[in-house]
C-alpha positions in Angstrom: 0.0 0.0 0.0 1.3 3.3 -0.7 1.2 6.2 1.1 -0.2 9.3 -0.4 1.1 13.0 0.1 -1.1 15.7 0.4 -0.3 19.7 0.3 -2.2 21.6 3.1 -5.6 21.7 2.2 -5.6 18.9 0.1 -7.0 15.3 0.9 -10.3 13.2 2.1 -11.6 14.7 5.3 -10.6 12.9 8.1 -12.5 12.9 11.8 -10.1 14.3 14.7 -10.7 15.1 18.0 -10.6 18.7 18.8 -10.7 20.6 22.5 -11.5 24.3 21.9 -12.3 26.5 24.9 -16.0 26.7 25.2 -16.1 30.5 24.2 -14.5 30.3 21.3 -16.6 27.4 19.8 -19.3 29.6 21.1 -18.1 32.3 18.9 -17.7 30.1 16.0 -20.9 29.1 16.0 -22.5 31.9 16.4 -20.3 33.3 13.4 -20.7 30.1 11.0 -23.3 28.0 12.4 -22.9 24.3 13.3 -23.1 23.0 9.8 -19.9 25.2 9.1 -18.2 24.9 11.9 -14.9 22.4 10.6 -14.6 24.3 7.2 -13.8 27.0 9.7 -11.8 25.8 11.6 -9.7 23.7 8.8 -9.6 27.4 7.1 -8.0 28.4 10.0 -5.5 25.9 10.7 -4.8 26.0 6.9 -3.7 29.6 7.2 -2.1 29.4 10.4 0.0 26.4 8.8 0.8 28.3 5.6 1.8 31.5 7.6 4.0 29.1 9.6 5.8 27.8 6.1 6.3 31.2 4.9 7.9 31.9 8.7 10.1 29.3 7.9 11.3 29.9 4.3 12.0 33.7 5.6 13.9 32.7 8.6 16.3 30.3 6.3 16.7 33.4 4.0 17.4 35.7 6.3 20.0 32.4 8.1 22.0 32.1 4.4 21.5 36.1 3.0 21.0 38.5 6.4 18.4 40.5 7.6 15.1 41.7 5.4 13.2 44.3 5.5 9.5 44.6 6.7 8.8 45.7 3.6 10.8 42.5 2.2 8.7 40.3 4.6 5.3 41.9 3.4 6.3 41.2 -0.2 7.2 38.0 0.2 4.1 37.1 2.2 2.3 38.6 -1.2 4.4 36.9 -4.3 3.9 33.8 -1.8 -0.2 34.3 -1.3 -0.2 35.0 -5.4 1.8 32.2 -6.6 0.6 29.3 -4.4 -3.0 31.1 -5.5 -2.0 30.2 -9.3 -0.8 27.3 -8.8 -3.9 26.0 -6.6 -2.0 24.6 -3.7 0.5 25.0 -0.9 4.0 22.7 -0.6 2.9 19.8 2.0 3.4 19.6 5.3 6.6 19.0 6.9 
């Protein structure tokens, strides 16, 4: 059996276990509704993840080249968000 790679967002749905503090589901519901609840919260955790990526491709430039700018950093967050747009998908999790 082999085992398939997904990119973040990609992939069947799979049922996990998640402890949220009651206000915040609260919130999220009353936000989304309880029939949209997951998409939220995997929309969430997708960009959280992606924004953690992007942390990580910066800090190893900035570990080989030397400092950025902000205004490096907010560019690169922006050529990022439009070429993984394009292209449909993020690299996969590591």
């Amino acid at each position: 059996m082999s085992e398939t790679t997904y990119s973040i967002g990609e992939g069947p749905a799979i049922r996990v276990s998640l402890s949220l503090p009651e206000g915040t589901a609260e919130a999220i519901r009353a936000r989304v509704g309880k029939r949209e609840f997951s998409a939220f919260v995997a929309e969430a955790v997708e960009r959280e993840l992606r924004g953690q990526v992007l942390d990580e491709y910066l800090a190893d430039y900035e570990n080989r080249k030397g400092p950025i700018s902000e205004q490096a950093h907010q560019r690169a967050r922006q050529v990022f968000d439009e070429v993984f747009a394009e292209e449909g998908e993020w690299p996969a999790a590591s």
